[in-house]
C-alpha atoms as a printed R data frame, in Angstrom:
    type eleno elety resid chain resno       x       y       z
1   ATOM     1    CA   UNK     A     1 130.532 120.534 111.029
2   ATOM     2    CA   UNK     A     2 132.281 123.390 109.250
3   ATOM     3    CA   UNK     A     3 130.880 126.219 107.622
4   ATOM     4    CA   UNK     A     4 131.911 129.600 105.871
5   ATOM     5    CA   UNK     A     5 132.796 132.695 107.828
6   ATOM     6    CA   UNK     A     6 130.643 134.386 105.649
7   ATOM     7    CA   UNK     A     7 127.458 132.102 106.386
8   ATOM     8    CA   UNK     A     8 127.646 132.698 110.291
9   ATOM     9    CA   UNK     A     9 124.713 134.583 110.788
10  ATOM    10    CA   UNK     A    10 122.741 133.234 108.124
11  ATOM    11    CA   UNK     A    11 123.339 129.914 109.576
12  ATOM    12    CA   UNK     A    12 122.998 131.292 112.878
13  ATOM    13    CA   UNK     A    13 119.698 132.781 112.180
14  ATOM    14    CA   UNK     A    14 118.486 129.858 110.119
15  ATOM    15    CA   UNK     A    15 119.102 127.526 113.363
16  ATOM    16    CA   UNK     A    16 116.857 129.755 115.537
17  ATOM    17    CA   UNK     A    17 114.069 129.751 112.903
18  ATOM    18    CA   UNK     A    18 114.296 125.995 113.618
19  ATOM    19    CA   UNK     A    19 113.739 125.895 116.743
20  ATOM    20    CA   UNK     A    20 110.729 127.991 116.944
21  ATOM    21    CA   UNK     A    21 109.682 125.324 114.687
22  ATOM    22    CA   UNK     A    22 109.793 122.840 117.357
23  ATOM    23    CA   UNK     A    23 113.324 120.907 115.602
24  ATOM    24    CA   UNK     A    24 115.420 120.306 117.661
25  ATOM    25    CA   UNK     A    25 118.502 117.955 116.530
26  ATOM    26    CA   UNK     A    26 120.621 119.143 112.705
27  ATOM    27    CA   UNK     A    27 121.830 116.437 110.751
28  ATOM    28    CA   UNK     A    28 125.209 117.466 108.608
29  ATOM    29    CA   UNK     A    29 127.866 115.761 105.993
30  ATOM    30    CA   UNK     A    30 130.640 115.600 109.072
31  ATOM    31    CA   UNK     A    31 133.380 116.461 106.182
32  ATOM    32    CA   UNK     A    32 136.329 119.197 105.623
33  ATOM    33    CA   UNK     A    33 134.359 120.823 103.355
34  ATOM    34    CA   UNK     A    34 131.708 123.705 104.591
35  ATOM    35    CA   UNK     A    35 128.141 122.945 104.328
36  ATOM    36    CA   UNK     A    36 125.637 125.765 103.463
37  ATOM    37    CA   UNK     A    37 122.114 125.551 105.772
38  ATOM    38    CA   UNK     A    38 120.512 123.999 102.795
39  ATOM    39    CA   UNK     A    39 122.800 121.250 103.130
40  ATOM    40    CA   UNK     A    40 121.550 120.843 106.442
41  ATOM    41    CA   UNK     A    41 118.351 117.991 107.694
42  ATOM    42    CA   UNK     A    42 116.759 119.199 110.989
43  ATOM    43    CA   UNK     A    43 114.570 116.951 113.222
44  ATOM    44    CA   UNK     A    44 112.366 117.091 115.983
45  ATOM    45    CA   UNK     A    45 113.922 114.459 117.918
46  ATOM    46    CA   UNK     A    46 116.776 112.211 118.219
47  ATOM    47    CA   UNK     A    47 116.243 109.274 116.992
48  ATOM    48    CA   UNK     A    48 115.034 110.568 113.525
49  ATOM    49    CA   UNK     A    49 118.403 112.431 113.207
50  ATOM    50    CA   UNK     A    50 120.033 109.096 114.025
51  ATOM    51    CA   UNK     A    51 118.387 107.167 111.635
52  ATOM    52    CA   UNK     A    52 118.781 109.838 108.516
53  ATOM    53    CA   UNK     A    53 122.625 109.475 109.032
54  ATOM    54    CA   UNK     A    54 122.663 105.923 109.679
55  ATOM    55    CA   UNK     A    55 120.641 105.602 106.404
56  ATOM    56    CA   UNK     A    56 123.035 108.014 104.357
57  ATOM    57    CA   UNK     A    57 126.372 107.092 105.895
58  ATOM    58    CA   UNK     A    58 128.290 104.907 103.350
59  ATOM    59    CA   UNK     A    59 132.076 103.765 103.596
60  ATOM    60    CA   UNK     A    60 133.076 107.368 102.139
61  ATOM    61    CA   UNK     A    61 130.778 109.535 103.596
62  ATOM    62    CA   UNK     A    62 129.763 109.929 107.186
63  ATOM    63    CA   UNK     A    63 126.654 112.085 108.023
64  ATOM    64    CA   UNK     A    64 126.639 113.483 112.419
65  ATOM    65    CA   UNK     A    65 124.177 115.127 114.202
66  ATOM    66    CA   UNK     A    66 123.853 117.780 116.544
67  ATOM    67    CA   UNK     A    67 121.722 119.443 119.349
68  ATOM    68    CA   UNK     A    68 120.666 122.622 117.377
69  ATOM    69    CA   UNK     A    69 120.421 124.293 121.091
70  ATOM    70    CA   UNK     A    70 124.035 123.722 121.435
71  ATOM    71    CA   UNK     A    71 125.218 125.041 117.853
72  ATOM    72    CA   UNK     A    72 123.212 127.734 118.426
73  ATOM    73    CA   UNK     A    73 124.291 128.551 121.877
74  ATOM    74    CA   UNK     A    74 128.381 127.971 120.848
75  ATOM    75    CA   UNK     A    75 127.933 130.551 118.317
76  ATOM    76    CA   UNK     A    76 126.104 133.074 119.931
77  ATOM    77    CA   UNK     A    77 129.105 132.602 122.654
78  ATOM    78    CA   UNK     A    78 131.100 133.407 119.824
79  ATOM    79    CA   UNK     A    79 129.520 136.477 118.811
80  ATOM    80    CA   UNK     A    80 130.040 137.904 122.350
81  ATOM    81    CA   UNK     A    81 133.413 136.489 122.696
82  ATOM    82    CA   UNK     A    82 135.413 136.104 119.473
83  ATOM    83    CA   UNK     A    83 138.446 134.320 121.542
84  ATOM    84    CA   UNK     A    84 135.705 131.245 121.125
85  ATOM    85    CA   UNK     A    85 135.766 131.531 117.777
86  ATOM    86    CA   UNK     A    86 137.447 128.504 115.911
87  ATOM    87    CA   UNK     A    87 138.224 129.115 112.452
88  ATOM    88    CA   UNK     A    88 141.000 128.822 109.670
89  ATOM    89    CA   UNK     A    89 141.449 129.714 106.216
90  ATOM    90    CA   UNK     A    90 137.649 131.446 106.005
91  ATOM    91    CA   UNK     A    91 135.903 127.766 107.582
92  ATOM    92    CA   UNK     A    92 134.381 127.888 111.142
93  ATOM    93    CA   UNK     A    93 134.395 124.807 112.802
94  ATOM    94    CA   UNK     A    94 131.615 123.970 114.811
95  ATOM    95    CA   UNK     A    95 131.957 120.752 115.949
96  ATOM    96    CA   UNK     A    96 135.272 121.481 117.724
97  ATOM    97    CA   UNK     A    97 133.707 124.872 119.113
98  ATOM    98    CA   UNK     A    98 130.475 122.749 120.401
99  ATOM    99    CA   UNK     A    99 133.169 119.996 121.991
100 ATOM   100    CA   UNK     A   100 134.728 123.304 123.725
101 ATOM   101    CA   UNK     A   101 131.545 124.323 125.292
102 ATOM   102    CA   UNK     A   102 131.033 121.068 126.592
103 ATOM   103    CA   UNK     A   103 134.146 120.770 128.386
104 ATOM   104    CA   UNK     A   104 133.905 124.778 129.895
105 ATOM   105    CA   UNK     A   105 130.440 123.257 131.128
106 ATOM   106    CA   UNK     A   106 130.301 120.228 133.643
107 ATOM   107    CA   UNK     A   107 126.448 120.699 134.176
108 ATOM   108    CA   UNK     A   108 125.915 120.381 130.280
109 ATOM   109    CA   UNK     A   109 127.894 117.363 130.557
110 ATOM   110    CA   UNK     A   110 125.960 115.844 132.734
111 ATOM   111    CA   UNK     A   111 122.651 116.810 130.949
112 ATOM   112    CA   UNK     A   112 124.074 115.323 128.293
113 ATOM   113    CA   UNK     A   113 124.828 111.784 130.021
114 ATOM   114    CA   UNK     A   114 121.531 111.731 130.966
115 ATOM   115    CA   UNK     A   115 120.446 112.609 127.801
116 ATOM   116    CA   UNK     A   116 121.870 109.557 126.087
117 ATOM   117    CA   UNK     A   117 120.651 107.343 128.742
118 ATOM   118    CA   UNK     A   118 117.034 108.507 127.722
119 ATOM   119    CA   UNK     A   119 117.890 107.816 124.349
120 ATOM   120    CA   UNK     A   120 119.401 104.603 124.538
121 ATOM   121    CA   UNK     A   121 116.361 103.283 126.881
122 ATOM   122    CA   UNK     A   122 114.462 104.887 124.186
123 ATOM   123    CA   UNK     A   123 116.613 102.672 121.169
124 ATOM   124    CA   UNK     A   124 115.796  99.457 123.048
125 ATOM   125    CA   UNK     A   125 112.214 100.168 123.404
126 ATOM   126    CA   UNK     A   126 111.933 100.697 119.573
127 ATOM   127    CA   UNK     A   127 113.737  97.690 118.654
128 ATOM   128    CA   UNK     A   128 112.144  95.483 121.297
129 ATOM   129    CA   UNK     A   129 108.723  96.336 119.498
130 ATOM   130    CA   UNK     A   130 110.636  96.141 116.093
131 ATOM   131    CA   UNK     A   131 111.369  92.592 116.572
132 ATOM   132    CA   UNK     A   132 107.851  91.524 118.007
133 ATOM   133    CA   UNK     A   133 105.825  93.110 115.458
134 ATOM   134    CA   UNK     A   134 108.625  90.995 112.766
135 ATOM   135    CA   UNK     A   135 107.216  87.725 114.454
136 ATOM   136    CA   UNK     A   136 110.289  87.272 116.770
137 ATOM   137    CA   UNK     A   137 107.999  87.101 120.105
138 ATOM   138    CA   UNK     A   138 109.153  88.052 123.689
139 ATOM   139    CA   UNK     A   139 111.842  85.877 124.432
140 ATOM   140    CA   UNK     A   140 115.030  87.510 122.695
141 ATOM   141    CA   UNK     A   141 114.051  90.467 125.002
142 ATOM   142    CA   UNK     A   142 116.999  90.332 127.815
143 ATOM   143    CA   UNK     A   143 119.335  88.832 124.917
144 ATOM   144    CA   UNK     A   144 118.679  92.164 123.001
145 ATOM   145    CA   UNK     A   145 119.235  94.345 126.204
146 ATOM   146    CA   UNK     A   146 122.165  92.398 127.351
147 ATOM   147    CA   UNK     A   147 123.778  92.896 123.767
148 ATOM   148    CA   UNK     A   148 123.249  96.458 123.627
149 ATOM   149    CA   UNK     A   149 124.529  97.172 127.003
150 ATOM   150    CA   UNK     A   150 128.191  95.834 125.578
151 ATOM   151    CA   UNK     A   151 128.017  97.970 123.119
152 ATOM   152    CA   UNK     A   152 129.981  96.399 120.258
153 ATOM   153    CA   UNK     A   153 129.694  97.226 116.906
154 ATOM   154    CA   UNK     A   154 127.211  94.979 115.442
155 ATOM   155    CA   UNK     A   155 125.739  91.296 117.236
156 ATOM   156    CA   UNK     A   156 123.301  88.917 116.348
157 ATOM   157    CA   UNK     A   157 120.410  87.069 117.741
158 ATOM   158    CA   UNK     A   158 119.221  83.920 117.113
159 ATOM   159    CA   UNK     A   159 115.511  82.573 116.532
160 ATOM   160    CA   UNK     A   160 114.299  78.995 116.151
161 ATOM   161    CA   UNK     A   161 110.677  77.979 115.240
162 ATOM   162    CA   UNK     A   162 108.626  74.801 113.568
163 ATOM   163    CA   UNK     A   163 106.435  75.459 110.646
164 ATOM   164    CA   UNK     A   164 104.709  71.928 110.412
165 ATOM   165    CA   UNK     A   165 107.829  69.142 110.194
166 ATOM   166    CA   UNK     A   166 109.811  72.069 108.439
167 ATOM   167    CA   UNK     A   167 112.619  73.771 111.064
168 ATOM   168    CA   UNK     A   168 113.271  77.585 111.127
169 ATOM   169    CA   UNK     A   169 116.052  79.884 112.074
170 ATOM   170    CA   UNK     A   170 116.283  83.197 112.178
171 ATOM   171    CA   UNK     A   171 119.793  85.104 112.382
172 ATOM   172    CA   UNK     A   172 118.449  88.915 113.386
173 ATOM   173    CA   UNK     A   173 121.204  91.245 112.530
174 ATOM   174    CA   UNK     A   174 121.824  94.445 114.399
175 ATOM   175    CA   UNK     A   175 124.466  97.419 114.118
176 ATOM   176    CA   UNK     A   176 125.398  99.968 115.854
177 ATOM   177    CA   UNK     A   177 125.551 103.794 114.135
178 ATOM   178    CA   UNK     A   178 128.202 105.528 112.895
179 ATOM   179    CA   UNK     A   179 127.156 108.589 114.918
180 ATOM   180    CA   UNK     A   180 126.583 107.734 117.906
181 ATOM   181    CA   UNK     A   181 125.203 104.424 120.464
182 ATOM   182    CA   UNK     A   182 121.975 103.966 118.790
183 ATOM   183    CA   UNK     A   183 121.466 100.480 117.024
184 ATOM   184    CA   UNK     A   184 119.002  99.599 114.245
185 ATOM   185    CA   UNK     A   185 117.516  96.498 113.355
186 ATOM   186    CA   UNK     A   186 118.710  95.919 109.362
187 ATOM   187    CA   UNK     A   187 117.939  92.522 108.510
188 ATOM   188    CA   UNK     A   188 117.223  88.494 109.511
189 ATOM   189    CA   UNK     A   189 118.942  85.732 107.862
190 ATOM   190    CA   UNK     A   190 116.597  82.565 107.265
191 ATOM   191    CA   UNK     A   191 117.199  78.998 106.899
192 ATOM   192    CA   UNK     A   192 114.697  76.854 106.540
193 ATOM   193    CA   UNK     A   193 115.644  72.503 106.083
194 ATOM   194    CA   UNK     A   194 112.568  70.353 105.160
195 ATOM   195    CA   UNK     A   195 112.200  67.137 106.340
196 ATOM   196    CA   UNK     A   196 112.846  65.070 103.403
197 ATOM   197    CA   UNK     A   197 115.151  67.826 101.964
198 ATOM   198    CA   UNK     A   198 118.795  66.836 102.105
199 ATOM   199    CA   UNK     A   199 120.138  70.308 101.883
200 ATOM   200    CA   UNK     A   200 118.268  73.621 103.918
201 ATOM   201    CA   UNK     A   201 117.712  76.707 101.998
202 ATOM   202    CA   UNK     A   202 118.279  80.053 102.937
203 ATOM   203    CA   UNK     A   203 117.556  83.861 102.123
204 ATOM   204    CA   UNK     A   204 117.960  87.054 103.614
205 ATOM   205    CA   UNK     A   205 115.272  89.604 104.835
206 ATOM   206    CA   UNK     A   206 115.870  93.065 105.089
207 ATOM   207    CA   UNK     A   207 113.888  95.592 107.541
208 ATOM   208    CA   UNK     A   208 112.326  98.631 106.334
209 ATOM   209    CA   UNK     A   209 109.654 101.654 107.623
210 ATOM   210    CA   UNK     A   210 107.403 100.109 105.173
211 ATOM   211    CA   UNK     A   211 106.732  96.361 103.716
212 ATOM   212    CA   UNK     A   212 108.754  94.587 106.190
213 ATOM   213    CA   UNK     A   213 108.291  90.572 105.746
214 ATOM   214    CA   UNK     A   214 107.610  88.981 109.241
215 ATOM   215    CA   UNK     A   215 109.239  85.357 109.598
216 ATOM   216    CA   UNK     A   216 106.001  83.648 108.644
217 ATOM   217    CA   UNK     A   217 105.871  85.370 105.414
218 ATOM   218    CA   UNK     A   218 109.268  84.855 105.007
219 ATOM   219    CA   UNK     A   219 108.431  81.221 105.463
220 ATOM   220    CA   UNK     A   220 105.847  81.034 102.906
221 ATOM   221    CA   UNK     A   221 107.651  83.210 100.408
222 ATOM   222    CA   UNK     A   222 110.630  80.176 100.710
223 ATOM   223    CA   UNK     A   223 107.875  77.654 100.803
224 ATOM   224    CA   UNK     A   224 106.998  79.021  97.000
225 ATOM   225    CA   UNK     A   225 103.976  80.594  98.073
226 ATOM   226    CA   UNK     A   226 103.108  84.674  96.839
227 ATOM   227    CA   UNK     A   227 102.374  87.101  99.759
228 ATOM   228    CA   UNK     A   228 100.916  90.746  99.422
229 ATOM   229    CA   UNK     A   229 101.732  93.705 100.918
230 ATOM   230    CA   UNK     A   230 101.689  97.502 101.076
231 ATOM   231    CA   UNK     A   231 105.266  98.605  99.956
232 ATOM   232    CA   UNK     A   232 106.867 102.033  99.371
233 ATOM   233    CA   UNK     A   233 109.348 103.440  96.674
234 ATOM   234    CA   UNK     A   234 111.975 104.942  96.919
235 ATOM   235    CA   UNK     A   235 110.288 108.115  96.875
236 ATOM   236    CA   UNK     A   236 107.894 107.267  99.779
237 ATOM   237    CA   UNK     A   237 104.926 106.619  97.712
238 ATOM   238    CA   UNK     A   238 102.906 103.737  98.946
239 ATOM   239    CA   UNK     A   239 101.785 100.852  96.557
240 ATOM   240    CA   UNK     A   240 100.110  97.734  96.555
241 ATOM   241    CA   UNK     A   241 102.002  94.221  95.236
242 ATOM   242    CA   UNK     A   242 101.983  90.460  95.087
243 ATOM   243    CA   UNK     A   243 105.564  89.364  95.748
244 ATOM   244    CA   UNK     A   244 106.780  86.200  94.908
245 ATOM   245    CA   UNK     A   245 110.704  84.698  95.317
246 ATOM   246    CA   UNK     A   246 111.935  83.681  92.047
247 ATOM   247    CA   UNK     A   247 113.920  80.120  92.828
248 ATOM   248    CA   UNK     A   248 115.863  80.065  89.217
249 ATOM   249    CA   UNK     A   249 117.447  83.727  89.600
250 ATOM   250    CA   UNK     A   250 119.872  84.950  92.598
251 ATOM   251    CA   UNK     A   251 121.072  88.283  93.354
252 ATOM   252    CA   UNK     A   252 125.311  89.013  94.020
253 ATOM   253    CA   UNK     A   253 124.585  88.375  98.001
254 ATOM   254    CA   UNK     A   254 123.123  84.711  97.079
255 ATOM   255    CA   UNK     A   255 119.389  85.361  97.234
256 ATOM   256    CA   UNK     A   256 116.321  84.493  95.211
257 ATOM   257    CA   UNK     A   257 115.130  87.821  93.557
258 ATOM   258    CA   UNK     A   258 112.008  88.663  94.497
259 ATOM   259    CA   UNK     A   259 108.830  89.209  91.743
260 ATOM   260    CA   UNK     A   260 106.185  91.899  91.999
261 ATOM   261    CA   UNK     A   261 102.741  91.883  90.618
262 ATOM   262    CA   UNK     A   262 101.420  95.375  90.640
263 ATOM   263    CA   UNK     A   263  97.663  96.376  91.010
264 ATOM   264    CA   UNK     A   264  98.401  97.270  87.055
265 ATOM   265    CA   UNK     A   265  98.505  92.955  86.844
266 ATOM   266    CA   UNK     A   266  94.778  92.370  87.489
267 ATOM   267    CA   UNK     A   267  95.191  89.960  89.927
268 ATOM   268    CA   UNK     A   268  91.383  89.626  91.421
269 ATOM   269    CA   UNK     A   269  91.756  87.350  94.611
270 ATOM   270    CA   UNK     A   270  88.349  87.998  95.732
271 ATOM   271    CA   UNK     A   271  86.802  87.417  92.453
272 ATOM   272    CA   UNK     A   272  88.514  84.139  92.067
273 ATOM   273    CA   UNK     A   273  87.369  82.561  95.446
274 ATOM   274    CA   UNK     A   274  83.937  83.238  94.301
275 ATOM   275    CA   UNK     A   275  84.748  80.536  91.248
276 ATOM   276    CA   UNK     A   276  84.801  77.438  93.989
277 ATOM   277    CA   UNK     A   277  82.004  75.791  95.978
278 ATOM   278    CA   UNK     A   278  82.886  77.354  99.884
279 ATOM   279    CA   UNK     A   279  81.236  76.774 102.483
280 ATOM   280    CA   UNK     A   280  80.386  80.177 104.066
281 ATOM   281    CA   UNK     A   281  82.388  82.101 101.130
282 ATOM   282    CA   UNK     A   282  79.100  84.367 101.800
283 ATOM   283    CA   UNK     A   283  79.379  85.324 105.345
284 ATOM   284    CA   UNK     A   284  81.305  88.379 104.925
285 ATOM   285    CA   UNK     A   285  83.486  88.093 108.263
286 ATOM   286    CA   UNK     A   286  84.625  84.441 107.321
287 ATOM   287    CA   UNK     A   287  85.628  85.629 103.361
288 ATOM   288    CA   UNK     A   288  87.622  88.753 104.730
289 ATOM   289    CA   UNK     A   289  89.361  86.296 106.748
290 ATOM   290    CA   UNK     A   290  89.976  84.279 104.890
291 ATOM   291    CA   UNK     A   291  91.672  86.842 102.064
292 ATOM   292    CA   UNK     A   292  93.841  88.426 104.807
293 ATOM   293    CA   UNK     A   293  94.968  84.530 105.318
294 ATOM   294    CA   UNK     A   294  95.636  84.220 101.634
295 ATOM   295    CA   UNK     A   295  96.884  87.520 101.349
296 ATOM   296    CA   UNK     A   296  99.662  86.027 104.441
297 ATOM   297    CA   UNK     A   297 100.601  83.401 101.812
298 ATOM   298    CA   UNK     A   298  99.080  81.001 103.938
299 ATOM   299    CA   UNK     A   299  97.920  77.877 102.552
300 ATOM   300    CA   UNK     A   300  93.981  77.942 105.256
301 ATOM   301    CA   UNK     A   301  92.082  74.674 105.220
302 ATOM   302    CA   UNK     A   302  88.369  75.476 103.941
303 ATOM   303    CA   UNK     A   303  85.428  73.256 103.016
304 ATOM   304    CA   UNK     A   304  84.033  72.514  99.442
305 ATOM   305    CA   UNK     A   305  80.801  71.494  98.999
306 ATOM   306    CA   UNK     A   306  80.592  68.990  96.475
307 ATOM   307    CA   UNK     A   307  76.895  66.857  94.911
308 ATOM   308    CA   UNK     A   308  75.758  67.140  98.503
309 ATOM   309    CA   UNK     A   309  78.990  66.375 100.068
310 ATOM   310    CA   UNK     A   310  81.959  68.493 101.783
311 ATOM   311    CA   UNK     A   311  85.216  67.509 101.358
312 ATOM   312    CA   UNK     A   312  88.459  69.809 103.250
313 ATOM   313    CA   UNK     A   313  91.019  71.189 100.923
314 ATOM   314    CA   UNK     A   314  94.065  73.913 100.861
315 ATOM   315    CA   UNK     A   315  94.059  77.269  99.054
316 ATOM   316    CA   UNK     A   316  96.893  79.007  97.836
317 ATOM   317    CA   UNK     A   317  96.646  82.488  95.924
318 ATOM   318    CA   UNK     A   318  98.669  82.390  92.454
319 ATOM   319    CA   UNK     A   319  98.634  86.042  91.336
320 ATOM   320    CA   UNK     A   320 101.986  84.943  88.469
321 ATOM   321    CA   UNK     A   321  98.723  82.842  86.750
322 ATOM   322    CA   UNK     A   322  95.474  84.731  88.384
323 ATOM   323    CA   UNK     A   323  94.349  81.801  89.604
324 ATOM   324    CA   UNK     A   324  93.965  80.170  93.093
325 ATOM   325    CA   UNK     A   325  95.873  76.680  93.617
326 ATOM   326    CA   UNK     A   326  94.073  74.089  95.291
327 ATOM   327    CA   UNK     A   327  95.451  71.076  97.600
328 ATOM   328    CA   UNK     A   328  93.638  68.408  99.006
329 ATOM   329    CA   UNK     A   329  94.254  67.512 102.635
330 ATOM   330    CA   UNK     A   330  97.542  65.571 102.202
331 ATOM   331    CA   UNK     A   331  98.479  68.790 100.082
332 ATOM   332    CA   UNK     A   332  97.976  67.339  96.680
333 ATOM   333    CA   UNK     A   333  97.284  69.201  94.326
334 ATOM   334    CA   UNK     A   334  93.873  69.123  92.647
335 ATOM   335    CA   UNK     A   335  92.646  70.271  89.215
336 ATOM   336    CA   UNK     A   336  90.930  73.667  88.236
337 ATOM   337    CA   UNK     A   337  88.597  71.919  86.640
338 ATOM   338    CA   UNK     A   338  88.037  69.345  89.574
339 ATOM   339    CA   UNK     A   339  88.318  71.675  92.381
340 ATOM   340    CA   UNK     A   340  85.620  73.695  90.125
341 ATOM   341    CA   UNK     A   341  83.432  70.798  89.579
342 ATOM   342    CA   UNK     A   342  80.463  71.536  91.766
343 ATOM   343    CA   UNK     A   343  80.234  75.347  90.067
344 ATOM   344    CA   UNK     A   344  80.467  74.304  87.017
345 ATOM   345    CA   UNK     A   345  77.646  71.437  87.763
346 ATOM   346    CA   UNK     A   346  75.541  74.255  89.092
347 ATOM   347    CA   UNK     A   347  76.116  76.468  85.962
348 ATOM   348    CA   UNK     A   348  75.281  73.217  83.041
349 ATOM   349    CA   UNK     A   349  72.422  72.263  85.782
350 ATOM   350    CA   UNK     A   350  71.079  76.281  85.354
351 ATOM   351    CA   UNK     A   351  71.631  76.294  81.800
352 ATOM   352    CA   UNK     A   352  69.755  73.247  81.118
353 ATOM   353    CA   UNK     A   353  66.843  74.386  83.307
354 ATOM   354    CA   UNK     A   354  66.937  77.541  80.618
355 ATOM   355    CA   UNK     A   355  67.172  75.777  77.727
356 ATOM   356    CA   UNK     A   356  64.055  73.128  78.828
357 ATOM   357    CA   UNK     A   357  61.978  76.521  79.969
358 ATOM   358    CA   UNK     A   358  62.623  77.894  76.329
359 ATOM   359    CA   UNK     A   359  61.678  74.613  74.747
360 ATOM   360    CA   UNK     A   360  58.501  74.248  76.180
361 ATOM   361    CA   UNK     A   361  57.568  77.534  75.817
362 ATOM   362    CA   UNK     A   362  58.470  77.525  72.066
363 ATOM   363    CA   UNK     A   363  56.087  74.145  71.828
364 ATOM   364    CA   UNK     A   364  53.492  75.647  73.826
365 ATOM   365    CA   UNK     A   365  53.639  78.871  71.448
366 ATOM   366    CA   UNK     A   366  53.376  76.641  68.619
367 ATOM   367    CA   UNK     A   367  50.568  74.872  69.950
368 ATOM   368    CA   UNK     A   368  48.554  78.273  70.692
369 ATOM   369    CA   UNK     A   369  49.599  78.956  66.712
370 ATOM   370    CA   UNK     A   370  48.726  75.889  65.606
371 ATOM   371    CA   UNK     A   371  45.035  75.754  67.366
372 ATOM   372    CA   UNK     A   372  44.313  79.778  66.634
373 ATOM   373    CA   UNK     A   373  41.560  80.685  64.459
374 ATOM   374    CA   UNK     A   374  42.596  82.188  60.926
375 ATOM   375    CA   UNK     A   375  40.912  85.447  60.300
376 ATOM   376    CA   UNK     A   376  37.467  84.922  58.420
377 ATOM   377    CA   UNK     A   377  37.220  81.369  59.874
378 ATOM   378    CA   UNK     A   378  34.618  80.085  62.105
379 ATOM   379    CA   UNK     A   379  34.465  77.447  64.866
């Protein structure tokens, strides 16, 4: 990090103000040109500082962080002793005065080792959970530590899974930073081959803070199916979509593009269950689960009660046509108006009750017409 002459105190003032504040890690452009403190990201701990640069980094530009305690106490060193001063042509460099302290001070070293042991304990703890909570299980735990601890540049680890007499597997991709020995979890590479299928077909996941896909969403997204989840723009505002893979459009990296369907859409899931005869659709515990199954892109077995008689069949939300798609128990597909059969009986069945009530009540109103006294007459 290199900054202007004239900016030392500003800088050096603006570093204490962030400590008070409880930050205690500055993330920089590590370039030849001086950054200003508003070019400056400060964190409260390390692995946040480690993930803004791994997330800005690109193959031209290389963000680094520091411990703000050390910039801070290089340059007050400075300030007492100008001999540890480094600077050329009006830029101070900090980084190389921070690497000097280091050096004078074999405690701070050590500190420092143990420092980076906390963190890296603290790396594999966060990815660990990171690749449970993505539907990887336990057992790529001692793979992942065993992988970190050689400390290459980027490895991979491999998942396999059956999803009915469809295989599964899972490349998990992992790198290492550009600024230091922290790795991060940035995607999972799918292949899925179908029994009958003579070819196996394959897309790539990528991990985010928000909206990640777990493998068995991945698997129904690839099966066709629409899942729905809580997703975040680019500006970290949250939103609601439907997301479906689009299997006639790829991207440049090979992949099927993926389709939203916003809140905007008026997809209604809960209002279209209510269209088919469920069993239990009114027990409030059963419908919740069964939305959240839905809402999975699962395709959950329920029970249709049809002139008396139940019958098992599949559901499978369609937000595209604002529909639900129903399957019978070989997963055939079944007509709307089939699958809707028993409701619509019910409604005809209610209607012509109404329509029988109104009848006799006209002929019974006609009657009472017919036998009522005109005025002036006598019986």
């Amino acid at each position: 990090m290199k900054i202007r002459a004239s900016d030392y105190k500003e800088i050096l003032d603006y570093l204490l103000k962030q400590r008070w504040e409880g930050n205690e890690f500055v993330a920089f452009l590590d370039d030849s040109v001086a950054v200003s403190k508003e070019d400056m990201q400060c964190f409260g701990d390390d692995y946040q500082a480690a993930e803004f640069c791994h997330e800005l980094s690109t193959d031209y530009d290389t963000y680094s962080f520091m411990g703000i305690r050390s910039v801070y106490r290089s340059m007050s060193e400075a300030l007492q002793d100008p001999s540890l001063r480094v600077e050329k042509d009006g830029l101070v460099d900090i980084s190389t005065m921070v690497t000097a302290m280091y050096q004078r001070m074999d405690e701070k070293i050590l500190v420092n080792n143990q420092n980076n042991k906390v963190m890296n304990e603290k790396n594999f703890e966060y990815l660990n959970d990171r690749v449970k909570t993505t539907g990887f299980g336990n057992n790529l735990e001692n793979d992942l530590k065993e992988n970190m601890q050689k400390q290459a540049d980027k490895f991979s680890l491999t998942f396999k899974d059956e999803y009915g007499k469809d295989k599964v597997e899972a490349t998990l991709n992992f790198k290492k930073s550009q600024s230091g020995d922290m790795y991060f979890f940035n995607s999972y590479d799918v292949k899925v081959q179908r029994e009958k299928a003579e070819n196996a077909m394959q897309q790539t996941f990528y991990i985010n803070d928000k909206g990640t896909i777990n493998i068995t969403e991945a698997y129904n997204l690839m099966s066709g199916r629409s899942i729905n989840k809580e997703l975040e723009t680019k500006f970290g505002e949250s939103y609601n979509a439907w997301i479906k893979l689009d299997f006639k459009q790829t991207d440049d990296n090979g992949n099927h593009k993926q389709v939203q369907f916003g809140e905007k859409y008026g997809y209604d899931l809960e209002a279209e269950l209510k269209k088919y005869p469920i069993k239990g659709i009114e027990i409030e515990q059963y419908r919740s689960e069964l939305l959240d199954s839905l809402k999975k892109g699962n395709a959950p077995e329920v029970t249709f009660i049809k002139d008396g008689a139940e019958t098992k069949q599949h559901l499978e939300a369609n937000p595209q046509y604002k529909n639900i798609s129903v399957y019978d128990e070989d997963m055939r597909r079944v007509s709307v108006r089939q699958s809707q059969g028993e409701k619509q009986s019910e409604g005809k069945e209610q209607s012509s009750k109404q329509e029988t009530t109104k009848g006799q009540a006209a002929e019974e109103g006609a009657g009472a017409q017919k036998d009522k006294p005109k005025r002036g007459q006598h019986i």
